[in-house]
PAZA-520818 format. One record per residue: residue number from 1; residue in three letters; x, y, z of N, C-alpha, C in turn. Coordinates in pm, whole numbers, plus 50000, padded with zeros to 5 digits. Example, Ala and Ser with C-alpha at 12.3 -4.5 7.8 and 13.67 -1.06 7.14 Angstrom:
# residues 2
{1; ALA; {51319; 49431; 50780}; {51230; 49550; 50780}; {51320; 49670; 50780}}
{2; SER; {51285; 49775; 50708}; {51367; 49894; 50714}; {51290; 50003; 50787}}
# end
This chain:
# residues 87
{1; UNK; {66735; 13638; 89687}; {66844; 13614; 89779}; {66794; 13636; 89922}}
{2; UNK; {66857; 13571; 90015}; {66818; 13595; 90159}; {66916; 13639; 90235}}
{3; UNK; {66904; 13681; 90337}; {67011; 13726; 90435}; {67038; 13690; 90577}}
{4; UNK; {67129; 13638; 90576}; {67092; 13550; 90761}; {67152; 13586; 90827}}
{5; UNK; {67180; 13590; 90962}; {67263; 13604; 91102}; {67299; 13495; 91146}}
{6; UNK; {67358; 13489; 91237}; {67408; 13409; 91354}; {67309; 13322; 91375}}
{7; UNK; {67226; 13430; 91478}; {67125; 13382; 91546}; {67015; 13278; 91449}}
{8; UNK; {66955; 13364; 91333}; {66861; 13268; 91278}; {66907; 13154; 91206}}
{9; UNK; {67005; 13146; 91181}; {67084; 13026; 91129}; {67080; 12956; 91234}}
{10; UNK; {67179; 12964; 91342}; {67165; 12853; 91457}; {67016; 12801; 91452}}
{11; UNK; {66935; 12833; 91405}; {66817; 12780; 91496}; {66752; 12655; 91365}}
{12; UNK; {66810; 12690; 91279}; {66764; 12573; 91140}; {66835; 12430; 91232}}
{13; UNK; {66900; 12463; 91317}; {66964; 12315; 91338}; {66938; 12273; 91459}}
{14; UNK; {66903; 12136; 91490}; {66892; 12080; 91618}; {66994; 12111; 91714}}
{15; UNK; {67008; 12098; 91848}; {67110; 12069; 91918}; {67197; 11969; 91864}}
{16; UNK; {67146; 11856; 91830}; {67270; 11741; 91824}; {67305; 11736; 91681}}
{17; UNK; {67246; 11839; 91582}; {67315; 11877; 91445}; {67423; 11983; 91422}}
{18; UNK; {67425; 12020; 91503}; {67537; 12184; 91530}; {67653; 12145; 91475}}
{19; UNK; {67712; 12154; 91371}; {67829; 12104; 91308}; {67929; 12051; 91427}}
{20; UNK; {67914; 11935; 91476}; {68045; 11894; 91615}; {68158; 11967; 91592}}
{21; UNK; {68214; 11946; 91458}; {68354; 11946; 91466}; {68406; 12129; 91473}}
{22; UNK; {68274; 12208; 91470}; {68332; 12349; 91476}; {68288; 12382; 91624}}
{23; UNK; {68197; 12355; 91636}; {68120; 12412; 91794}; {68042; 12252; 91873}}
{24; UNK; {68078; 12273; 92020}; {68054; 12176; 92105}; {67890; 12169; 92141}}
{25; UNK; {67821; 12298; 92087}; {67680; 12339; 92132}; {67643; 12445; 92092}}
{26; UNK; {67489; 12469; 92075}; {67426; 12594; 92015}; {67456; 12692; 92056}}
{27; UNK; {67482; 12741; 92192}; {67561; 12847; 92222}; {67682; 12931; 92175}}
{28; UNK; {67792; 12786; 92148}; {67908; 12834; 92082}; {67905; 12854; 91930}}
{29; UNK; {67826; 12795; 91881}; {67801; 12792; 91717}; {67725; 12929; 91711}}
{30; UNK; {67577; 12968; 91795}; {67524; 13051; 91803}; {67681; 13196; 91777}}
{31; UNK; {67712; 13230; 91878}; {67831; 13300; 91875}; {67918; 13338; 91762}}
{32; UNK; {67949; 13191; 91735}; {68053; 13165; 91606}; {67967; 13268; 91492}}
{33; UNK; {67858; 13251; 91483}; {67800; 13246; 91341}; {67765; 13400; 91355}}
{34; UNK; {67700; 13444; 91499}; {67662; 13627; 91490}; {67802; 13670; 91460}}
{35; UNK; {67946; 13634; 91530}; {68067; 13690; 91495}; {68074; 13695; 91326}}
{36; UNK; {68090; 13566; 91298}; {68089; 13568; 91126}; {67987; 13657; 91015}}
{37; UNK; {67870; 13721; 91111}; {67771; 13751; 90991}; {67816; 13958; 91055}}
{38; UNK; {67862; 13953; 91166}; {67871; 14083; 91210}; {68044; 14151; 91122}}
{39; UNK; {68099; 14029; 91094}; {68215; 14058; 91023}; {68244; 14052; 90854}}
{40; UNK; {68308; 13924; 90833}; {68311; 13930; 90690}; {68211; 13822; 90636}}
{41; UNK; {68105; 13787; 90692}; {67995; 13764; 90609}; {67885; 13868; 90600}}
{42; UNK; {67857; 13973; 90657}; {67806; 14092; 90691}; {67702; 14112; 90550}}
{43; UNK; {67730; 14069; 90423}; {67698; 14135; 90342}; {67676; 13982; 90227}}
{44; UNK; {67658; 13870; 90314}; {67673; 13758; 90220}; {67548; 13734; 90240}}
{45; UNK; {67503; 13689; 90113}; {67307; 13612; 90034}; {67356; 13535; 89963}}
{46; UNK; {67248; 13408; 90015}; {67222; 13288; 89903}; {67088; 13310; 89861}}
{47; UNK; {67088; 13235; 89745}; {66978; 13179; 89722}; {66967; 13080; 89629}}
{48; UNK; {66903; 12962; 89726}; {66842; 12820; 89732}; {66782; 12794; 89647}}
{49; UNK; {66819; 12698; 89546}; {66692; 12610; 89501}; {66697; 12420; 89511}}
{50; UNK; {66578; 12380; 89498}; {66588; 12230; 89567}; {66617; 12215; 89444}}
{51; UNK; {66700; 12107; 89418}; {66741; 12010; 89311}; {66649; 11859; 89337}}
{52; UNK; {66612; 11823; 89435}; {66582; 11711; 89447}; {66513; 11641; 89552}}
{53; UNK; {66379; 11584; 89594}; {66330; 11548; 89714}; {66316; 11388; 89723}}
{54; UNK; {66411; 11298; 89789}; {66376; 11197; 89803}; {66314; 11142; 89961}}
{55; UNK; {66182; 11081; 89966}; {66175; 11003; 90052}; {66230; 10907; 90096}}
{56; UNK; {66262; 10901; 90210}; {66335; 10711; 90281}; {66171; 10683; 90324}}
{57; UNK; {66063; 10785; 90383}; {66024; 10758; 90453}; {65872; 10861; 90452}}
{58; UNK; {65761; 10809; 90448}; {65661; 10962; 90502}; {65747; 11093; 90589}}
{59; UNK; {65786; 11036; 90661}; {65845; 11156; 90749}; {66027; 11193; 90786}}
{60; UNK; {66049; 11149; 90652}; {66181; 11149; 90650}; {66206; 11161; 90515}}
{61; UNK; {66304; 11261; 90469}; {66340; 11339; 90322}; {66479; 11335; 90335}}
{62; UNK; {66525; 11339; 90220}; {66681; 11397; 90140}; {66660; 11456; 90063}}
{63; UNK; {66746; 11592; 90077}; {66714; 11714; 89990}; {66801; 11732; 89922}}
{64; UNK; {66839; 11731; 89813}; {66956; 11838; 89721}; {66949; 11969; 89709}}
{65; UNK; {66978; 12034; 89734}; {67001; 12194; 89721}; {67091; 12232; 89636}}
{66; UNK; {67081; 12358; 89541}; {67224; 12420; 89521}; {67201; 12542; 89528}}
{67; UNK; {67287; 12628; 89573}; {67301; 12753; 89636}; {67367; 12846; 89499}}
{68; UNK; {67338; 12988; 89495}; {67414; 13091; 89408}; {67425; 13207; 89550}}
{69; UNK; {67581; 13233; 89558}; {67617; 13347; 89731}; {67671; 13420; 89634}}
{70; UNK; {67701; 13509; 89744}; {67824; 13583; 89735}; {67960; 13550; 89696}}
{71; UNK; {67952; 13425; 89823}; {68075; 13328; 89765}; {68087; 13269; 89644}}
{72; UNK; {67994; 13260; 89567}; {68024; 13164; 89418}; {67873; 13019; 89465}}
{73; UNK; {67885; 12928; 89427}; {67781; 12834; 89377}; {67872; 12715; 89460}}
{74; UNK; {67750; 12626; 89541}; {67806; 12579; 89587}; {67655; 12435; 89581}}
{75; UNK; {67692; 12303; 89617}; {67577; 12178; 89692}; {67584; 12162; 89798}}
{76; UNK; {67459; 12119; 89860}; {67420; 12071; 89971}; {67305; 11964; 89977}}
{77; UNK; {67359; 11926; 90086}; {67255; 11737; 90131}; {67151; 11760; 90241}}
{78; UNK; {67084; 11789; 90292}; {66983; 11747; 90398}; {66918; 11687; 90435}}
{79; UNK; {66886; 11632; 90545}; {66836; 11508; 90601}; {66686; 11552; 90673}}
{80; UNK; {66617; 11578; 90621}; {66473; 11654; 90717}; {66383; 11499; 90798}}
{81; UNK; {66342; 11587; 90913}; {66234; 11473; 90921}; {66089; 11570; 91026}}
{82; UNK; {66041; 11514; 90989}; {65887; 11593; 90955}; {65840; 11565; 91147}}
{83; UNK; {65784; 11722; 91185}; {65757; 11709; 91312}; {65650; 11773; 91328}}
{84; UNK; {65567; 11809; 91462}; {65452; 11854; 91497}; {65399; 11976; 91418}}
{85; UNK; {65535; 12042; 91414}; {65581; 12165; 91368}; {65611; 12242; 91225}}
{86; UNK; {65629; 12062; 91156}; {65674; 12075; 90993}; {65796; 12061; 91007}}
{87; UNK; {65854; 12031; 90917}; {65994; 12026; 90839}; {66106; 12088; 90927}}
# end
């Protein structure tokens, strides 16, 4: 299981990936998310495993994930694309 914050979460995501519809920018999401992990996520772990890696592209992936939290079991989609930096 892993354990995240605010802070290191915000940073898995680009600027122009920051969920729009909750926060306008990394700042406010940044915020959102230390509030949420300093409160009642305080004590919440996932842990990840890939279900699935498809290429569109050398440098472009779709990921399946499924998660086991705190919260219960949940899926997820990701869209990666491969930079100077990696993944």
């Amino acid at each position: 299981m892993t354990r995240t914050d605010g802070v290191s979460l915000c940073r898995r995501y680009r600027s122009h990936q920051c969920l729009r519809r909750v926060a306008e920018s990394r700042a406010t999401l940044r915020e959102e998310l230390a509030r949420l992990h300093a409160g009642p996520l305080r004590d919440s772990k996932k842990n990840y495993t890939v279900e699935k890696i498809r290429f569109l592209k050398p440098d472009v992936a779709v990921i399946q994930v499924s998660a086991q939290g705190t919260g219960g079991p949940n899926l997820g989609t990701y869209v990666m694309e491969k930079q100077k930096e990696g993944w």
